[in-house]
DRENKEDO-804328 format. One record per residue: x, y, z of N, C-alpha, C, O, CB in turn; residue in one letter. Coordinates in steps of 0.05 Angstrom, whole numbers, plus 5000, padded with zeros to 4 digits. Glycine has a CB too. Example, Ala and Ser with C-alpha at 12.3 -4.5 7.8 and 13.67 -1.06 7.14 Angstrom:
((5264 4886 5156) (5246 4910 5156) (5264 4934 5156) (5285 4934 5169) (5226 4911 5181) 'A')
((5257 4955 5142) (5273 4979 5143) (5258 5001 5157) (5268 5023 5161) (5282 4988 5114) 'S')
//
This chain:
((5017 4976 5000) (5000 5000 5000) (5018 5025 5000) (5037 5028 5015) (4981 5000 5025) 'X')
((5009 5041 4983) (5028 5065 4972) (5013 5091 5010) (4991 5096 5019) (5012 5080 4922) 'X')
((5042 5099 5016) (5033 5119 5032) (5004 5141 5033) (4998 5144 5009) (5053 5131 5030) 'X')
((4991 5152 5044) (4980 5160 5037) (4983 5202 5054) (4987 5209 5077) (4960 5136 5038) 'X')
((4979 5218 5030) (4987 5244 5048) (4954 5264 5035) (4937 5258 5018) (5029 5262 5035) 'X')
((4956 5285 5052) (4939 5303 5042) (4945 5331 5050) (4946 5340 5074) (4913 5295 5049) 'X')
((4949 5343 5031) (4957 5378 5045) (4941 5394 5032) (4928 5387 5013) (4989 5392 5040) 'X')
((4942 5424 5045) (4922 5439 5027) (4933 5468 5032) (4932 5474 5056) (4888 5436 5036) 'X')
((4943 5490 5014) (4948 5513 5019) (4931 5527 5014) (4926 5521 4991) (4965 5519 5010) 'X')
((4911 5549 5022) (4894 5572 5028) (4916 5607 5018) (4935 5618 5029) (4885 5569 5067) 'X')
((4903 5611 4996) (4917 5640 4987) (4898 5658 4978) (4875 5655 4969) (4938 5637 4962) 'X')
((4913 5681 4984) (4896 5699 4969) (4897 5712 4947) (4921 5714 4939) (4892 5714 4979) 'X')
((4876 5726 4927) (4877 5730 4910) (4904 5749 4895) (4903 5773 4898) (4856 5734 4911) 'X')
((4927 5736 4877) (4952 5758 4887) (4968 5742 4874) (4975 5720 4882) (4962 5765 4922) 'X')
((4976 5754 4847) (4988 5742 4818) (5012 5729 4841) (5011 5705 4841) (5000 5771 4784) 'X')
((5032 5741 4858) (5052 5726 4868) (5041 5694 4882) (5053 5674 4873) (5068 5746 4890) 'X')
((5028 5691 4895) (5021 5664 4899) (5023 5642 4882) (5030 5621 4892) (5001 5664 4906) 'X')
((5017 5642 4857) (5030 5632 4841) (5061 5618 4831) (5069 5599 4816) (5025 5645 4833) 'X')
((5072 5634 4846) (5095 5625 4853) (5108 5604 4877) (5125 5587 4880) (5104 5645 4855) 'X')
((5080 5622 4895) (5092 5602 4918) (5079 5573 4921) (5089 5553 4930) (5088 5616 4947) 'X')
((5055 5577 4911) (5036 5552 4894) (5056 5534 4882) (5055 5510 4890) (5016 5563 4867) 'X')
((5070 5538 4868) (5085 5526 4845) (5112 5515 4867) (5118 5491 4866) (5094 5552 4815) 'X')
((5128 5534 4884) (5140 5523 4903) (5140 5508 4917) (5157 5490 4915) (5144 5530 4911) 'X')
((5122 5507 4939) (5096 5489 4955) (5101 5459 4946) (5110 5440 4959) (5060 5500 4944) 'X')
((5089 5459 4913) (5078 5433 4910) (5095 5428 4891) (5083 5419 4872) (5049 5429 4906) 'X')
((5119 5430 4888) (5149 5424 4880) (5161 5409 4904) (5166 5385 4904) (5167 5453 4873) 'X')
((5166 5431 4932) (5171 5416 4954) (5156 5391 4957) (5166 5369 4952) (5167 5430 4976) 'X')
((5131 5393 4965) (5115 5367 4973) (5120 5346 4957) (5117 5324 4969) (5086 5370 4971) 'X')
((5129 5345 4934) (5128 5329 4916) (5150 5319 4912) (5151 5298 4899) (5119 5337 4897) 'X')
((5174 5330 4920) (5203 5332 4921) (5210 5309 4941) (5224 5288 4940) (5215 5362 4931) 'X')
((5193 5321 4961) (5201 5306 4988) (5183 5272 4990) (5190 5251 5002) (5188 5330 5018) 'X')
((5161 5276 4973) (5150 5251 4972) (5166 5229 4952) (5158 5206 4949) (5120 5254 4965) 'X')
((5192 5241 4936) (5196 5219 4912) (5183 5225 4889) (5186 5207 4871) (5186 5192 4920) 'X')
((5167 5247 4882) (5140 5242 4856) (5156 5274 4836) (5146 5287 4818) (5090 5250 4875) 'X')
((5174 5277 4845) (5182 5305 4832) (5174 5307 4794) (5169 5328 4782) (5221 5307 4838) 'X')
((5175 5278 4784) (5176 5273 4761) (5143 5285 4755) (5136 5285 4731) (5185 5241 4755) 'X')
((5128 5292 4770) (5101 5298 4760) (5097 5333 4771) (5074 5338 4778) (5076 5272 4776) 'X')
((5113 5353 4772) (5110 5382 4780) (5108 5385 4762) (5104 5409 4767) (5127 5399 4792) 'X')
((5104 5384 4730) (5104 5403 4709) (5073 5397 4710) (5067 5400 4686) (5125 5399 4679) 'X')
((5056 5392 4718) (5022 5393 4726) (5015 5417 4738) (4992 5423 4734) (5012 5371 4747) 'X')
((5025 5428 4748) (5021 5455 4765) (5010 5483 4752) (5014 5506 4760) (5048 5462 4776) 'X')
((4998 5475 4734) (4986 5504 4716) (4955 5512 4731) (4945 5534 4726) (4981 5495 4675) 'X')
((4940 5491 4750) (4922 5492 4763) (4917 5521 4776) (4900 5537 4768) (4925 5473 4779) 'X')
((4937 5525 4800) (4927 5542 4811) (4928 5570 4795) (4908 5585 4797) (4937 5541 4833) 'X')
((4952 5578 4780) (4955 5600 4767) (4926 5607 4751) (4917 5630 4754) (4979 5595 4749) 'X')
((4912 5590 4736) (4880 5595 4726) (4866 5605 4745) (4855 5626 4744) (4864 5571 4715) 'X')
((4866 5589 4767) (4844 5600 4795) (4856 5631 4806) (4841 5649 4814) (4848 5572 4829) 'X')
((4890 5636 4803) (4890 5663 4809) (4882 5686 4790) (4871 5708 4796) (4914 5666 4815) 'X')
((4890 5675 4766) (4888 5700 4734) (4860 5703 4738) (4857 5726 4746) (4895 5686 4693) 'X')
((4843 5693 4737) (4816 5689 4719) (4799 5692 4746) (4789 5714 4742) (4812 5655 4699) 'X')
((4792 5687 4763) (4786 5696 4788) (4784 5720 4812) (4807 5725 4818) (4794 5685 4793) 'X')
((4763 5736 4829) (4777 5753 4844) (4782 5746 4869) (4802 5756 4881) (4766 5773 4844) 'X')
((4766 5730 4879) (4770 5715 4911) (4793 5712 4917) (4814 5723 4910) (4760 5688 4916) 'X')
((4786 5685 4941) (4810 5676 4953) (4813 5647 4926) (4799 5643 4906) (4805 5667 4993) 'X')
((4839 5629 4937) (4841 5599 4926) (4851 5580 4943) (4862 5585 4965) (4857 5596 4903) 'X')
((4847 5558 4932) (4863 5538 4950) (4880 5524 4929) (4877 5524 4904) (4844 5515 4968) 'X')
((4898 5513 4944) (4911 5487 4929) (4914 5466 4938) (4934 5465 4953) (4934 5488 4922) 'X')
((4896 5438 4937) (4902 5419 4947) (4917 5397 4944) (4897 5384 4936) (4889 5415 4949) 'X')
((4938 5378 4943) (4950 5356 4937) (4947 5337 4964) (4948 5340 4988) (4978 5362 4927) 'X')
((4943 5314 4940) (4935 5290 4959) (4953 5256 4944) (4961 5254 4921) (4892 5288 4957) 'X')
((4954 5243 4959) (4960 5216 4947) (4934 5197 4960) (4922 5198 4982) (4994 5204 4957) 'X')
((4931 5179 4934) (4902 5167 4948) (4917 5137 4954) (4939 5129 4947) (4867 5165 4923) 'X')
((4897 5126 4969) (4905 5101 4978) (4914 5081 4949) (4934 5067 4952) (4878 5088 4998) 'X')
((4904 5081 4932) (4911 5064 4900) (4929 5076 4894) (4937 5066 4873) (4891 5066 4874) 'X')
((4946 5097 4904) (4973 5108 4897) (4981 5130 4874) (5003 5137 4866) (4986 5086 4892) 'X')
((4948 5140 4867) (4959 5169 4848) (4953 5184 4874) (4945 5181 4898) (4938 5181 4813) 'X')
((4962 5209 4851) (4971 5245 4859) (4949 5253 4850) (4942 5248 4826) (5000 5263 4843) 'X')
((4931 5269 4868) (4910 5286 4857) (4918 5307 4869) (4926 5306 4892) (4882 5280 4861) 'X')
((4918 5337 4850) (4922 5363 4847) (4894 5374 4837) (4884 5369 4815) (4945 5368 4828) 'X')
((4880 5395 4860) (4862 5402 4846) (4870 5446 4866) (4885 5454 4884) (4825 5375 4851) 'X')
((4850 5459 4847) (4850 5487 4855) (4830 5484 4859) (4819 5465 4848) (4856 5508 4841) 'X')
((4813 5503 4878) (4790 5517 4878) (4794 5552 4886) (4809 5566 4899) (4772 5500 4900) 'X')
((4767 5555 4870) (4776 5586 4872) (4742 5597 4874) (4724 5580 4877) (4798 5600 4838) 'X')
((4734 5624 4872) (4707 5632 4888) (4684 5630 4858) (4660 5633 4861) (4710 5671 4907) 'X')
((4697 5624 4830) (4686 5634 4804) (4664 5604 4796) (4672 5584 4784) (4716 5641 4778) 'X')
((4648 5607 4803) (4620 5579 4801) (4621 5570 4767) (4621 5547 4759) (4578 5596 4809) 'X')
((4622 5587 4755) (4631 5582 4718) (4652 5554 4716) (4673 5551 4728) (4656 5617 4702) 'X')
((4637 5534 4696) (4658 5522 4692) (4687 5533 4674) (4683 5546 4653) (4646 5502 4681) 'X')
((4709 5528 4681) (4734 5530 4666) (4725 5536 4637) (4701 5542 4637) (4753 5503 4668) 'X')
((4736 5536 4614) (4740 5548 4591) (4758 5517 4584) (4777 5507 4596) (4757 5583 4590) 'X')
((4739 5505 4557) (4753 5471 4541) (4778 5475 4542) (4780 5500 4543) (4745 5460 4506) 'X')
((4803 5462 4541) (4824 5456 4543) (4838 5459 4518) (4836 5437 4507) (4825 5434 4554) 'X')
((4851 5477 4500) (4855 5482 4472) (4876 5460 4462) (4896 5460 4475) (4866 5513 4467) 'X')
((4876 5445 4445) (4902 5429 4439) (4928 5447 4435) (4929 5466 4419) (4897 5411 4412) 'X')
((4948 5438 4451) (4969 5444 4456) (4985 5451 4418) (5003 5468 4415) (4979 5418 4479) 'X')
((4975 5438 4399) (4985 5450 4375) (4980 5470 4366) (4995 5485 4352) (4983 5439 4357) 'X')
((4945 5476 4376) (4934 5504 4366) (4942 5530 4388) (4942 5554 4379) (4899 5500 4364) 'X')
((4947 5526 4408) (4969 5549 4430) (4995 5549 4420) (5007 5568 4413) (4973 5539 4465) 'X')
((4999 5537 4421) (5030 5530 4416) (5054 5543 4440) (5059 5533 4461) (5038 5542 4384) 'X')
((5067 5569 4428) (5072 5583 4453) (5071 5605 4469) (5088 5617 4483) (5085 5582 4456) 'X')
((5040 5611 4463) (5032 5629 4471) (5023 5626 4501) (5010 5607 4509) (5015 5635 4455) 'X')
((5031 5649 4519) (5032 5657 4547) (5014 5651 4552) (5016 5635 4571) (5037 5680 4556) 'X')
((4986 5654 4545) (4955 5646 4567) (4944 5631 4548) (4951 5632 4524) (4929 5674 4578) 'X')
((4924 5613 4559) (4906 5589 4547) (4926 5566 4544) (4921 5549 4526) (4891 5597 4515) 'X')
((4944 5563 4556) (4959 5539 4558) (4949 5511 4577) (4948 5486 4575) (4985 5549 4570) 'X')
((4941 5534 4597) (4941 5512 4625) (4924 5482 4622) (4932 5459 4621) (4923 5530 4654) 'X')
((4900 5494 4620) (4883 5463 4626) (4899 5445 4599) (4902 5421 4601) (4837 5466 4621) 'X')
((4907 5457 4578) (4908 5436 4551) (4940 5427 4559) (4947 5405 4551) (4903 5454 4512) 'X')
((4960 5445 4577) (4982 5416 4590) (4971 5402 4605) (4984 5381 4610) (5008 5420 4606) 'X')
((4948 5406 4620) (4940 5388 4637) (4933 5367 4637) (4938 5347 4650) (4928 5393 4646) 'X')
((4910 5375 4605) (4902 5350 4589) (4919 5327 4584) (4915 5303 4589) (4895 5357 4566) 'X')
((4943 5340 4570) (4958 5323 4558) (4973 5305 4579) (4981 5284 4569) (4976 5338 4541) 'X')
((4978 5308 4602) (4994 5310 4617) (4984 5290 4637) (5000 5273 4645) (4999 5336 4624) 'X')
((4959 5292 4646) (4946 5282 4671) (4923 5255 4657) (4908 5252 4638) (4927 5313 4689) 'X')
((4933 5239 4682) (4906 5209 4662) (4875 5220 4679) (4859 5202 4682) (4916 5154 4678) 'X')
((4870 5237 4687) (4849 5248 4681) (4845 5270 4696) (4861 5274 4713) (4832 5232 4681) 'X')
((4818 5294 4693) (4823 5313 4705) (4793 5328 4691) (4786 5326 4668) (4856 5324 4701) 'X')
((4782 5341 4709) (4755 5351 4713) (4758 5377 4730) (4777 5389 4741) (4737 5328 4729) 'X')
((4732 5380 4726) (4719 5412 4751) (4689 5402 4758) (4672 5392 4743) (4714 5454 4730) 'X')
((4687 5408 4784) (4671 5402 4799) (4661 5423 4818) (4676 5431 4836) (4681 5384 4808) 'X')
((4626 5436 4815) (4617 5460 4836) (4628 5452 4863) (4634 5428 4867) (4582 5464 4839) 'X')
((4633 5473 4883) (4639 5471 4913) (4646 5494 4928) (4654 5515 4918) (4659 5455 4916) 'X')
((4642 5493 4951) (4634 5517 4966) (4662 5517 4989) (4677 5497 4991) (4597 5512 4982) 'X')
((4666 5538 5003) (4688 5541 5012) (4683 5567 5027) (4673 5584 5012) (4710 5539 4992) 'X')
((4687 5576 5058) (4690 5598 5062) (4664 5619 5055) (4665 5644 5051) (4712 5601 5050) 'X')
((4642 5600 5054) (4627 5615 5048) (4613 5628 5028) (4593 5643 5029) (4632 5623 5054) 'X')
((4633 5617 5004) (4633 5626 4972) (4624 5603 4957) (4629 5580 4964) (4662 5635 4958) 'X')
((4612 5609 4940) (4606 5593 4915) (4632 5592 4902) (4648 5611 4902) (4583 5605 4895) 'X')
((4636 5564 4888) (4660 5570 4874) (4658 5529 4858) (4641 5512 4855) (4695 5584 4902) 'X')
((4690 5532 4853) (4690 5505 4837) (4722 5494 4842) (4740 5507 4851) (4682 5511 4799) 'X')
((4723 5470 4835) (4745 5454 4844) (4755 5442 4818) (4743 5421 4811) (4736 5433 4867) 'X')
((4780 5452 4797) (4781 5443 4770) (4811 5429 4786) (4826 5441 4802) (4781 5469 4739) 'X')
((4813 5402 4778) (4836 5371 4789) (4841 5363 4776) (4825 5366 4757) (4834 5348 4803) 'X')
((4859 5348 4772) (4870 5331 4755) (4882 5303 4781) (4879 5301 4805) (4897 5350 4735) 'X')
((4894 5287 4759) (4895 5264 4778) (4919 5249 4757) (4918 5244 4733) (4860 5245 4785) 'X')
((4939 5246 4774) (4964 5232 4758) (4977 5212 4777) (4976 5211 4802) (4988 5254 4747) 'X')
((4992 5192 4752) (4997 5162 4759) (5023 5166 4774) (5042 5175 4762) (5000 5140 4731) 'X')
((5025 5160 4799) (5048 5169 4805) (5071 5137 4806) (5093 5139 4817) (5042 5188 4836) 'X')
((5064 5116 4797) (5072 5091 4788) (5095 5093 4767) (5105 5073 4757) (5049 5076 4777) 'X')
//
């Protein structure tokens, strides 16, 4: 049975969090052995850009032994389809969910409430095997 962990960072709305988002769950992931799966991390940066609230960032390992990464942020709207990564190419915004796509064996958004807010929870979920 693969360990099992769950953490969750709480930020506020504030283009630098992003960074520390991206730090965070570099460490966590560093320290668990799974480093090979940080380039997934485009999550929270959507919940900060596109959002005015607060966000979270959650990472978890489930008992079957993937990595689930999900954001939530205060915006009830589902996300915006995931563009194929040939038609972005390398352009700065509209990247995120379509590396995610590519990237993650699966990954959704889901309504949910937090703090009092309406909002939504867009995750992904990778093989950490």
């Amino acid at each position: 049975m693969p360990e099992t962990w769950d953490y969750t960072l709480y930020i506020p709305n504030d283009p630098r969090v992003v960074t520390i988002c991206r730090r965070t769950l570099r460490l966590v992931l560093t320290l668990h052995g799974l480093i090979r799966l940080v380039d997934t991390a485009e999550l929270v940066s959507n919940a900060v850009r596109h959002t005015k609230g607060p966000a979270a960032l959650r990472v978890r390992r489930t008992a079957e032994g993937a990595v689930w990464i999900g954001a939530w942020d205060t915006d009830p709207a589902p996300p915006e389809p995931p563009q194929p990564l040939e038609r972005v190419g390398e352009l700065e915004e509209g990247r995120g969910l379509g590396l995610v796509r590519a990237c993650a064996d699966f990954w959704g958004w889901q309504p949910s409430a937090r703090f009092g807010n309406r909002g939504k929870y867009v995750w992904c979920e990778l093989s950490a095997a």
